[in-house]
C-alpha positions in Angstrom: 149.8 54.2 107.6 152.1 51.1 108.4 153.7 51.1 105.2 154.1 55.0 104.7 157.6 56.4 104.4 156.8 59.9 106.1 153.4 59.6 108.2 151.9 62.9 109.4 149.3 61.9 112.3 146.5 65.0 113.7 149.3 67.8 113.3 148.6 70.8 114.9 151.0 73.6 115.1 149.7 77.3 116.5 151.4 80.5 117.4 149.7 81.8 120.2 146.2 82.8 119.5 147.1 81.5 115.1 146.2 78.3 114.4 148.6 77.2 110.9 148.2 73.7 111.3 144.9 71.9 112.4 144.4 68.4 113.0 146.2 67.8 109.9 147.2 64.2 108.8 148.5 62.2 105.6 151.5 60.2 104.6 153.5 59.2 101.7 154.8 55.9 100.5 158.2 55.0 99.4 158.9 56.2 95.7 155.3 58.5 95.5 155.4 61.9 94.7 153.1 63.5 97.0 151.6 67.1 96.2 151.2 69.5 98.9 149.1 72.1 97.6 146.6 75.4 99.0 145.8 79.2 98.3 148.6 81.2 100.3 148.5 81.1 103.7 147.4 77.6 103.3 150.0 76.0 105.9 152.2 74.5 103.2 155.7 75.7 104.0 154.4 75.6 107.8 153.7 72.1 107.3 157.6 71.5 105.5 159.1 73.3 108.0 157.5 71.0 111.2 158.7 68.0 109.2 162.1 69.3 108.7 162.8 70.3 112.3 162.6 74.2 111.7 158.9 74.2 114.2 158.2 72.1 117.2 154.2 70.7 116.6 151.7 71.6 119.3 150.5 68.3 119.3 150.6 65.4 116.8 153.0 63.0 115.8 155.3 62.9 112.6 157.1 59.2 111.7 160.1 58.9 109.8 160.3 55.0 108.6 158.5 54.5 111.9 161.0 57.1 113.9 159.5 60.3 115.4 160.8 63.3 114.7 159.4 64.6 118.3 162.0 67.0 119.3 165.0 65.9 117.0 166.9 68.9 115.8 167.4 69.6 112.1 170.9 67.9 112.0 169.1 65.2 113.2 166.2 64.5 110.5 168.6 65.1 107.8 170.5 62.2 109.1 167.8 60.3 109.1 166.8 60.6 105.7 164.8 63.7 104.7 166.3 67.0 102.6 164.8 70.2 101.4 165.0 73.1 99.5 163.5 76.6 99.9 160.8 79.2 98.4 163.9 81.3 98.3 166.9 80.0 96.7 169.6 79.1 99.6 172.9 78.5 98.3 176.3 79.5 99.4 176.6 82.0 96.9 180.4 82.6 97.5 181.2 79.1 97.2 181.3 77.7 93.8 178.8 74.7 92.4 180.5 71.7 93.6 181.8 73.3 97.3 177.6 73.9 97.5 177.0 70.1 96.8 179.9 69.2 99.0 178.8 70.5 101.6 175.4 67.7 101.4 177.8 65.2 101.3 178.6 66.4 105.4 175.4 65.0 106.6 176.5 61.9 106.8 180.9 62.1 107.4 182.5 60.0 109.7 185.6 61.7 110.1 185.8 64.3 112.7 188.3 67.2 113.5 191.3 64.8 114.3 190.7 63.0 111.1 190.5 66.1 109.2 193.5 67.9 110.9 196.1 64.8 110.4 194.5 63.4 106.8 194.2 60.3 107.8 193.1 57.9 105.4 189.3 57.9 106.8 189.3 61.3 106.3 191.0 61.2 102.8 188.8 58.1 101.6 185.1 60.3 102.3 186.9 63.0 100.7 187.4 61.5 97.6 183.9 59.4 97.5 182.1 63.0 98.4 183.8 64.6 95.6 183.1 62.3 93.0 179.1 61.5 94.2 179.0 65.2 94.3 180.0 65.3 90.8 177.4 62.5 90.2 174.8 64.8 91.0 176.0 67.9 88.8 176.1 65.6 86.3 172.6 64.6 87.0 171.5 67.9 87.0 173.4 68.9 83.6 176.2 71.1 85.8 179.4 69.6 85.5 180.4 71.9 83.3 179.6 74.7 86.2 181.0 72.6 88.9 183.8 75.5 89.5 181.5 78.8 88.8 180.5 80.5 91.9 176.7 79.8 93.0 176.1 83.7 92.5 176.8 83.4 88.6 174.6 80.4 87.8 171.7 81.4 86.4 168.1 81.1 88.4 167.1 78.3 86.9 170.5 76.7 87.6 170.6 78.1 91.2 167.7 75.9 91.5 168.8 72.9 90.2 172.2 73.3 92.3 169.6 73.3 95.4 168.2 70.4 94.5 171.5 68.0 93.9 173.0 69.6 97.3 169.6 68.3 98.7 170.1 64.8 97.4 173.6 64.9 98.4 172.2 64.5 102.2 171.5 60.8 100.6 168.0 61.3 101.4 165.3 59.0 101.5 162.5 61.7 101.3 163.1 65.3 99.5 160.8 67.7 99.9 161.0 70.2 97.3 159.5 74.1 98.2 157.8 75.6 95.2 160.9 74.9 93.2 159.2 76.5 90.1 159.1 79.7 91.6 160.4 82.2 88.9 160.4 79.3 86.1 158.6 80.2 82.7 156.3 77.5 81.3 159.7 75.9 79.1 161.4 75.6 82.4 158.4 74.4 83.9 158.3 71.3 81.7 162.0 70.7 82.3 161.4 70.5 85.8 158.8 68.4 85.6 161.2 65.8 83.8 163.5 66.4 86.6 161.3 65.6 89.5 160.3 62.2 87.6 163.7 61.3 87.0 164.6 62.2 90.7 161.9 59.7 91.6 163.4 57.5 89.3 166.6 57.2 91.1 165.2 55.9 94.0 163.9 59.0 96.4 160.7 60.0 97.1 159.6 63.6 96.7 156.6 65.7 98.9 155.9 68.9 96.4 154.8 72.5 97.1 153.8 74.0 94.1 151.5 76.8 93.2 151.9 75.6 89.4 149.2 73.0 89.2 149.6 72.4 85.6 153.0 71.0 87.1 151.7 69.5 90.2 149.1 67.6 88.0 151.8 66.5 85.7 153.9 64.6 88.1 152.3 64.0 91.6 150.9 60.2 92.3 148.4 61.9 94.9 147.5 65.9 96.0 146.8 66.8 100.0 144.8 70.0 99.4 145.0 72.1 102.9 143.1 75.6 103.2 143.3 77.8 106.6 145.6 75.3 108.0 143.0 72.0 107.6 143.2 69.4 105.2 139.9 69.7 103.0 140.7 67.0 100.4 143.2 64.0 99.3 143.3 62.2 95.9 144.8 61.4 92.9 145.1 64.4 90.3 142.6 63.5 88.4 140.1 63.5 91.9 141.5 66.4 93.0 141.2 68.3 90.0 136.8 68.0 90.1 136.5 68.3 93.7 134.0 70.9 94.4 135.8 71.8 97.8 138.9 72.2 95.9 138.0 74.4 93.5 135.9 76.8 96.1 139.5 77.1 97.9 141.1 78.3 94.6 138.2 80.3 93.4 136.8 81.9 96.5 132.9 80.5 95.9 130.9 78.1 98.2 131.0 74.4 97.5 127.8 74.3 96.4 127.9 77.1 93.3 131.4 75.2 92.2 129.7 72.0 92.1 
C-alpha cells in the first residue's frame, strides 16, 4: 500500500454488541476510481463515514498520503484533502448555487475574523479567487446559468451536481461520492457517468458508493465488494462481475449453486 493515496488497513468499527466494519482493508491510488459496493447494510456509508471523520474506528488504521486520520476531526480531513457528498442531498437550501459552492472554498481560507472585519487585502484577494474558482466549478458542472437560484429550486438532479462542485471546491485530493445516483433515471445515469470520468479527468480521485452497478461497472478502475461488514472480494469489474461470492451476496444463494 506504499503508493496508495487513501490506505484502509484491518478496519474495524462496532457499536456495542454490532459489528459494521470487520477487519476490513483496501486502498486506492492517485487518479483510480475505486467502487465501494454491497447489499444494504453492507457497511458502505459506515465505511465513508470513518474515513471522513463522522466515526472514530475500533481499531485499524486509515492513511491519508501517509497521514493518519486517527482522531482528526472532520475540519481536519477536509483540509487535508478528502470531500464527500451524501445519500441524502445536503445543501444549503436557502442559499443560492454559488453561496453553496462558496462555502467549499472555506476549507482552505487564510483570512480570519480581523481580515474579514477590516477588508484587508488578504481577505479581499481569497474573496475574489473563491468566487471565480467557485464559478469554475458551476461551469463545470453546466450551472453558471443557476449560479444565483436558490439550492431549493434547482432541480434533483442539479441539487446533485451542486453537491458535487461544493465538494471539489474543498480542493480535494480524494472525493468520495455517496450513491450520487440515488433518484437518477437511467438518462441521468449515463450523464453521471460522464461526470465522474471527467471529474477523474481533472485530476481527483473518486471512492464510489453506488447500488447502480450498470454505473459502477461503467466507470470504476477496481470494485471492494463488502457483505455484513467483511470484505468478500476485490477486482477489476470485469472480475468482480463473475465472482461466485459476489453474486451469492446480491442474490441470496450459496457460493457453490452461483458458481
Amino acid at each position: 500500500m506504499t503508493d496508495a493515496l487513501l490506505a484502509v488497513e484491518q478496519l474495524t468499527l462496532k457499536f456495542g454488541g454490532l459489528v459494521a466494519l470487520d477487519d476490513v482493508s483496501f486502498d486506492i491510488k492517485p487518479g483510480e476510481i475505486l467502487g465501494l459496493i454491497g447489499p444494504n447494510g453492507a457497511g458502505k456509508t459506515t465505511c465513508f463515514n470513518a474515513i471522513t471523520g463522522v466515526y472514530v474506528p475500533t481499531s485499524g488504521r486509515i492513511t491519508f498520503n501517509g497521514t493518519s486520520l486517527a482522531r482528526k476531526k472532520k475540519h481536519q480531513i477536509t483540509r487535508l484533502g478528502i470531500a464527500r457528498t451524501f445519500q441524502n442531498i445536503r445543501l444549503f437550501k436557502a442559499m443560492t448555487a454559488l453561496e453553496n459552492v462558496l462555502v467549499g472554498t472555506d476549507a482552505h481560507k487564510r483570512s480570519g475574523l480581523l481580515n474579514s472585519l477590516f477588508r484587508t487585502p488578504m481577505q479581499r484577494r481569497e474573496e475574489d479567487e473563491s468566487h471565480t474558482r467557485a464559478m469554475e466549478l458551476l461551469r463545470f458542472m453546466g450551472l453558471e446559468k443557476k449560479a444565483d437560484e436558490l439550492a431549493a429550486n434547482l432541480s434533483y438532479g442539479d441539487q446533485r451536481r451542486l453537491e458535487i462542485a461544493r465538494a471539489m471546491a474543498t480542493s480535494p485530493q480524494l472525493i468520495c461520492l455517496d450513491e450520487p445516483a440515488a433518484g437518477f433515471n437511467p438518462a441521468e445515469k449515463k450523464v453521471l457517468m460522464d461526470l465522474i470520468k471527467r471529474v477523474r479527468d481533472q485530476g481527483y480521485t473518486v471512492l464510489l458508493i453506488e447500488h447502480d452497478m450498470k454505473l459502477v461497472m461503467g466507470v470504476t478502475d477496481r470494485i471492494v465488494v463488502l457483505e455484513f461488514g467483511r470484505k468478500i472480494a476485490e477486482g477489476t469489474p470485469a472480475e468482480i462481475r463473475d465472482n461466485p461470492a459476489v453474486i451469492a451476496a446480491y442474490l441470496g444463494v450459496e457460493d457453490e449453486d452461483a458458481s
